[in-house]
C-alpha positions in Angstrom: 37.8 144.2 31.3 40.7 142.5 33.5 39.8 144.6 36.4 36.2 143.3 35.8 36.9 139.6 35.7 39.5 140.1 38.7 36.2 141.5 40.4 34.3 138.4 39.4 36.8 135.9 40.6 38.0 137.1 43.6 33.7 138.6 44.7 31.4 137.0 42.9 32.7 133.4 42.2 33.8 132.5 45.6 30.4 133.2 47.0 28.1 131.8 44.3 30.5 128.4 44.6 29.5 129.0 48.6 25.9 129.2 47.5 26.6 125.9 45.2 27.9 124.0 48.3 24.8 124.8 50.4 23.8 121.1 51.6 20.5 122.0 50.6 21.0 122.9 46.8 23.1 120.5 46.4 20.1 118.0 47.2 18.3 119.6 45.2 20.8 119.1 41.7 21.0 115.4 42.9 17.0 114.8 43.5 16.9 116.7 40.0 19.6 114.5 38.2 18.2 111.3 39.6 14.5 112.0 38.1 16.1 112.1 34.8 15.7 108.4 33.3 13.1 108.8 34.4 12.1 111.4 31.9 14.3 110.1 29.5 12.4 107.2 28.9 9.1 109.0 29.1 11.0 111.2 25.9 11.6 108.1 24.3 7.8 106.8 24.4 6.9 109.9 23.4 8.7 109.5 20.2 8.2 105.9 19.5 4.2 106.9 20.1 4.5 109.1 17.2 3.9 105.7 15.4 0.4 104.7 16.4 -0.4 107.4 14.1 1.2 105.3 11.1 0.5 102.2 12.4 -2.6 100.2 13.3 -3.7 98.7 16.4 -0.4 99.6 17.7 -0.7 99.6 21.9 -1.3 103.1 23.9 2.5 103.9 24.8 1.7 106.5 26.3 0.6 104.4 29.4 4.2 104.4 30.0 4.9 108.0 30.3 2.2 107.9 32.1 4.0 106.0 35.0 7.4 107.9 34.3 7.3 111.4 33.9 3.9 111.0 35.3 4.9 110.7 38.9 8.5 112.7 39.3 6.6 115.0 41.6 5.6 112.1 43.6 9.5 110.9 43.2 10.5 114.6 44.3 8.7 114.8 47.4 10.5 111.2 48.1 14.1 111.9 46.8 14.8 115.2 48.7 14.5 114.3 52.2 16.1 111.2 51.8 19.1 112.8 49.5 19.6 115.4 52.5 19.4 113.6 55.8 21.8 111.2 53.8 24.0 114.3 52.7 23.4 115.1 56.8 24.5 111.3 57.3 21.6 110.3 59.2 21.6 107.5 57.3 18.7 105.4 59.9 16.3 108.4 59.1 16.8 108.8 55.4 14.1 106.5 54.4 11.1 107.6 57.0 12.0 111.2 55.7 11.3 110.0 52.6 8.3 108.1 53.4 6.5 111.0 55.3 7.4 113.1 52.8 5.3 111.0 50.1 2.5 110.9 53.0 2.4 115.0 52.9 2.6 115.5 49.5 -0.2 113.2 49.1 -1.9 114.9 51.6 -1.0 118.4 50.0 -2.6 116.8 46.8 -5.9 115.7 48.2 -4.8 112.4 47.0 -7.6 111.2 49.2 -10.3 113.0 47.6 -11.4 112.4 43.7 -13.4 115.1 42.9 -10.7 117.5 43.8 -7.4 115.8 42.9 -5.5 115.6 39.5 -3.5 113.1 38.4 -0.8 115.7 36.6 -0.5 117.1 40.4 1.8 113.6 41.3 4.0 114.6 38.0 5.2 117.9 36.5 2.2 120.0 37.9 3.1 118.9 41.3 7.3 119.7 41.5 7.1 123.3 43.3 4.5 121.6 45.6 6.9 118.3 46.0 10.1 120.6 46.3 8.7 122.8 49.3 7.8 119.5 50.7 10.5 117.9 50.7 12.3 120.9 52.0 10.3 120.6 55.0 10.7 117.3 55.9 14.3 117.5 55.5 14.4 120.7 57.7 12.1 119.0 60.2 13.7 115.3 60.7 17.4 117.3 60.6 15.6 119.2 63.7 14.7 116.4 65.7 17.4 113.8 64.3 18.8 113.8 68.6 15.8 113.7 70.3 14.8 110.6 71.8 12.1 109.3 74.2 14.6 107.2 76.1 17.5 108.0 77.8 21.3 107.2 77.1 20.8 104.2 79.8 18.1 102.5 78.4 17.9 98.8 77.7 15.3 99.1 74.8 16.6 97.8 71.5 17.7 100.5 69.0 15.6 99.3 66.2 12.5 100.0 68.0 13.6 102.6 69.9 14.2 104.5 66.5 10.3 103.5 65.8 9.5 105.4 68.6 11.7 108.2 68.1 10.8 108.9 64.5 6.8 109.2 65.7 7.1 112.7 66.7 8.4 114.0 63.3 5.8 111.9 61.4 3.0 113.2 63.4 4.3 116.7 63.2 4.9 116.8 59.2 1.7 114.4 58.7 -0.9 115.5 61.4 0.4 119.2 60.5 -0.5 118.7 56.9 -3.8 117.1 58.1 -4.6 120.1 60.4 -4.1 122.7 57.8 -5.8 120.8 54.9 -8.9 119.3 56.2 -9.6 121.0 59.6 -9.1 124.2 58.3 -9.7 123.7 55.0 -6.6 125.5 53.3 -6.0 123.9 49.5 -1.9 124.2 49.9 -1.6 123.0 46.3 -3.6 125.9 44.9 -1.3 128.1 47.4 2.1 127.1 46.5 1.0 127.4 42.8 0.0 130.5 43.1 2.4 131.6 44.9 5.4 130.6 42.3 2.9 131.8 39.5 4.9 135.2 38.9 8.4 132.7 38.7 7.2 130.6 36.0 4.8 133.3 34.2 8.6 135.7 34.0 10.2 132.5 32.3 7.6 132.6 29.6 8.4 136.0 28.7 11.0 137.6 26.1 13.1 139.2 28.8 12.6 135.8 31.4 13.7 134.1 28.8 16.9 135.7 27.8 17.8 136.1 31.4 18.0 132.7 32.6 19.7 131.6 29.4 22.3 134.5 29.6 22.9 133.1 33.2 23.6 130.4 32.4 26.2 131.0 30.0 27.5 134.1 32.7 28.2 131.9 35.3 29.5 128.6 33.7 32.2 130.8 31.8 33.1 131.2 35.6 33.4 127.9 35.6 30.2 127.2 37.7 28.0 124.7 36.5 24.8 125.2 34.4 22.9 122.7 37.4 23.1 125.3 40.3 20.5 126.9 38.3 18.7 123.7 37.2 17.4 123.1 40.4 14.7 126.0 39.5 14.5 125.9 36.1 14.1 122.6 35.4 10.7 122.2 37.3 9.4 125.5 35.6 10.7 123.6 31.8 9.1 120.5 32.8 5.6 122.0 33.9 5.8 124.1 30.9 6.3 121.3 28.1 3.4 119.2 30.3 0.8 122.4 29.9 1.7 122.7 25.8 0.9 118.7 25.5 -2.2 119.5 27.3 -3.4 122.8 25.6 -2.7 120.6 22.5 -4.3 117.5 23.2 -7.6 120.4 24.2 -7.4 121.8 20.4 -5.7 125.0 21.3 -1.9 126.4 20.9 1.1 125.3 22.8 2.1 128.7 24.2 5.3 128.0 26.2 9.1 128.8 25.7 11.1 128.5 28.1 11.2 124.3 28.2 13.9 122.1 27.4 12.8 121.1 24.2 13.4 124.8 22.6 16.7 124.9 24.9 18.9 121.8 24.9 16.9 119.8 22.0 15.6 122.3 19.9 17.6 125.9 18.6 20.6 127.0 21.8 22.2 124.4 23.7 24.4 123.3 20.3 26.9 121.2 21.5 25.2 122.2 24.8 24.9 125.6 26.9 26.4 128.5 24.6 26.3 126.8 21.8 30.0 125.6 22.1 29.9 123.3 19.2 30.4 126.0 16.8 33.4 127.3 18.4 34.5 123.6 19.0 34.6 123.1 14.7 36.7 126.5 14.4 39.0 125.3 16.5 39.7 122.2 14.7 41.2 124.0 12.1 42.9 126.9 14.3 46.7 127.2 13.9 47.8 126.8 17.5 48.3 123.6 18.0 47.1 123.4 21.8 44.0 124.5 20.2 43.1 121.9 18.1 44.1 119.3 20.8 41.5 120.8 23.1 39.0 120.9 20.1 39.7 117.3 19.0 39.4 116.2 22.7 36.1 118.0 22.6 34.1 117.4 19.2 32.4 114.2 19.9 31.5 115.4 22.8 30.1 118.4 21.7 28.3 116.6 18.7 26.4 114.6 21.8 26.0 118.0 23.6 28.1 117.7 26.3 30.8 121.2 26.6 32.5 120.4 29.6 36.2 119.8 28.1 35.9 122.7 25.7 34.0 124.9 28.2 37.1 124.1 31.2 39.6 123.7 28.3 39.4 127.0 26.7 36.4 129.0 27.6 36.4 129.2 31.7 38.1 132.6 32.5 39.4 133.7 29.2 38.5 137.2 28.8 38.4 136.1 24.6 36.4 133.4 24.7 33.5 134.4 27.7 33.0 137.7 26.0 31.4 136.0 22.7 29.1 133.1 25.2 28.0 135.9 27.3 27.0 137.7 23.5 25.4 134.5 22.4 23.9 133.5 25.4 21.7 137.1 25.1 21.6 137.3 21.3 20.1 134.0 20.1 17.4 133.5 22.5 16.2 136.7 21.7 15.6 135.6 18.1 14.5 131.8 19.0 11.9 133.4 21.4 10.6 135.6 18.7 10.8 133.0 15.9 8.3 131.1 17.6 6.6 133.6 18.8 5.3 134.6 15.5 4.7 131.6 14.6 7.6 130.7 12.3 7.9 127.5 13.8 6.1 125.3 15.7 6.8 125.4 19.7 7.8 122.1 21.0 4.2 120.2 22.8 5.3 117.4 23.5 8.1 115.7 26.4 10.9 115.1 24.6 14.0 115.8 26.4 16.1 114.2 23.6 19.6 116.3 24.3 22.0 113.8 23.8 21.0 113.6 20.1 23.1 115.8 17.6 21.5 118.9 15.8 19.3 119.0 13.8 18.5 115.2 14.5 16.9 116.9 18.0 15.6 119.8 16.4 13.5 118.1 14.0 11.6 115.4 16.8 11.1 118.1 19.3 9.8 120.5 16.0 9.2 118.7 12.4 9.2 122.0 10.4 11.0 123.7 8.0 10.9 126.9 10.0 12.4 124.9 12.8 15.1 123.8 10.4 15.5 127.3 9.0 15.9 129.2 13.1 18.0 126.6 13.4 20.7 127.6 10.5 19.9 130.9 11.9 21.1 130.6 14.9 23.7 128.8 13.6 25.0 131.5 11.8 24.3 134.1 14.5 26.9 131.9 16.9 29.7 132.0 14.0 29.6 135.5 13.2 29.5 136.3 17.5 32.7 133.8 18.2 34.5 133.5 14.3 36.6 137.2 15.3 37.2 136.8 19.2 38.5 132.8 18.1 40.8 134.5 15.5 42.6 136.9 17.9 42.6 133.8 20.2 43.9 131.7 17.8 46.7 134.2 17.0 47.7 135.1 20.1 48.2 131.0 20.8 50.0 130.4 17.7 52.6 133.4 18.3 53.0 132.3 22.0 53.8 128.6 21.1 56.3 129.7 18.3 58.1 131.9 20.9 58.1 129.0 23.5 59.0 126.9 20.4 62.2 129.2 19.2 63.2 129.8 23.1 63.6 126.0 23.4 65.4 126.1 20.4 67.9 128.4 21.5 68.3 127.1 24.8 69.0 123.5 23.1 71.3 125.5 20.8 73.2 127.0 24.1 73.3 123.8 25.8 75.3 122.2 22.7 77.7 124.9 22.3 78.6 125.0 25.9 79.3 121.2 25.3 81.4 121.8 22.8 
């Protein structure tokens, strides 16, 4: 086991923190994290909508997710060029990115034409489409960020010389997008889509499923956060919970897993990825005492789903404690994925990214059933029994080492008094 995590420290850490630095990706977690009020609010009006069903002549709320969640695509295809030219610090060209991005993706969307375009394509539907892009305005303003029409010399004022400096790009990115859409005719949307199909079809299923869960859990007991992945999965989770509201609003089944609601709000993320929370109460009443500092540090935290102090406190690179995530993070979705899949609960179908509400507050809004309730004492259980003996050996282990620190002080103190004597 040492020789295995001595492997994954000095191999595989080192280069998926190099992969976590990559300009790129790292526009892509901060595009990502900047969308979420966003859909945090849309959440919210989903769950104060509930009420028209209770209550007369109570307005449409929905209007207002509507013109939230509704148009993070649009917001996508704006927020990565301008995060990575900025990230580049070509500050003057950070907004024109942006703004000729939106013109593509509009484009891309056959915004233009009504009996073709969708209105879910400017939200979840369109991310992939907005991410790919986005990319390629970045990649194509970073390209041309030197050129210039005028030489070094010239006596043109630098606002408008940028004008005519940023034409070339626009026309390339926009006339490009107008060449391959409407001269020759190629839908791009229906491409990309398909395209990514296999990516987001594998997240629906058992083993996609328990895969990107377990690595998650793998690499943030490596102390690498849970966003380098979020980047992908988050479009896949949001497209997801957007088709089950739809397939339910149509009269049929929501059919999707792999969202946020069953992750972070629903059965696994208690106390947030790994289900830390659980370990976090043990803790509280462990004998070490540095222990219980890091768990009472941590709780309250963890009751509002956020692990960082315990995760970096006590969980990052302890052989004891990664063992029993990495066992969790493969066991429990395994059983939430076929809970609802026969039907013992009710799948999430609506947007409600309501995370930073304590369990089983957040289970019951995302699923008000009993069977929800019931996988969720499951899995509850299923997370003491996998971390209750590796936090006992812990536990002892700590204990014995701060006594022996404790009687070595002791005697030194004991020394030090005799010698003065």
């Amino acid at each position: 086991m040492n020789k295995f995590l001595r492997w994954m420290d000095r191999s595989v850490a080192p280069k998926m923190d190099r992969i976590n630095q990559v300009v790129m990706i790292q526009t892509l977690k901060d595009s990502m994290m900047q969308i979420l009020p966003l859909v945090l609010v849309g959440s919210l009006v989903t769950i104060f909508a509930i009420l028209q069903e209770y209550i007369p002549g109570m307005p449409d709320l929905y209007v207002l997710s509507n013109y939230t969640i509704g148009l993070v695509g649009l917001i996508i295809a704006f927020l990565i060029p301008f995060n990575y030219i900025e990230r580049k610090k070509l500050h003057a060209l950070r907004l024109v990115a942006g703004m000729t991005s939106v013109g593509m993706f509009a484009m891309v969307v056959h915004l233009d034409n009504a009996e073709i375009f969708e209105y879910s394509a400017l939200g979840a539907g369109g991310m992939f489409v907005a991410i790919i892009v986005g990319i390629i305005a970045s990649i194509v303003f970073r390209l041309f960020c030197n050129f210039s029409f005028f030489g070094k010399d010239s006596q043109m004022p630098d606002f408008v010389r940028q004008w005519f400096d940023n034409m070339l790009p626009i026309l390339l990115l926009v006339g490009g997008s107008w060449v391959i859409t409407s001269l020759l005719g190629l839908d791009v949307f229906a491409l990309i889509n398909q395209a990514l199909s296999p990516l987001t079809t594998f997240a629906q299923t058992f083993w996609g499923f328990t895969i990107l869960y377990f690595l998650a859990c793998f690499f943030y007991t490596m102390g690498i956060s849970t966003w380098m992945l979020y980047s992908i999965t988050f479009p896949i989770m949001l497209e997801a919970i957007t088709a089950n509201s739809e397939a339910v609003a149509s009269g049929g089944p929501a059919a999707n897993i792999f969202t946020s609601e069953v992750i972070y709000s629903g059965w696994l993320g208690i106390g947030g990825t790994g289900a830390t929370l659980i370990l976090c109460i043990m803790m509280l009443f462990a004998k070490s005492t540095r222990l219980k500092a890091i768990a009472r540090a941590s709780v309250f935290p963890g009751i509002l789903n956020i692990n960082e102090p315990i995760v970096f406190g006590a969980i990052a690179w302890n052989p004891l404690l990664m063992i029993p995530m990495w066992i969790s993070g493969l066991i429990t979705p395994m059983v939430v994925y076929g809970w609802l899949s026969f039907g013992w609960a009710a799948i999430p179908n609506s947007v409600m990214q309501v995370w930073y509400m304590p369990f089983p507050v957040s289970t019951w809004i995302v699923s008000p059933s009993v069977g929800g309730l019931i996988l969720l004492a499951v899995v509850i259980a299923l997370n003491f029994l996998i971390y209750y003996p590796f936090f006992k050996v812990y536990d002892t282990q700590q204990a014995k080492a701060e006594r022996d620190e404790l009687a070595l002080e002791s005697e030194s103190m004991e020394k030090s008094t005799s010698n003065v004597m």
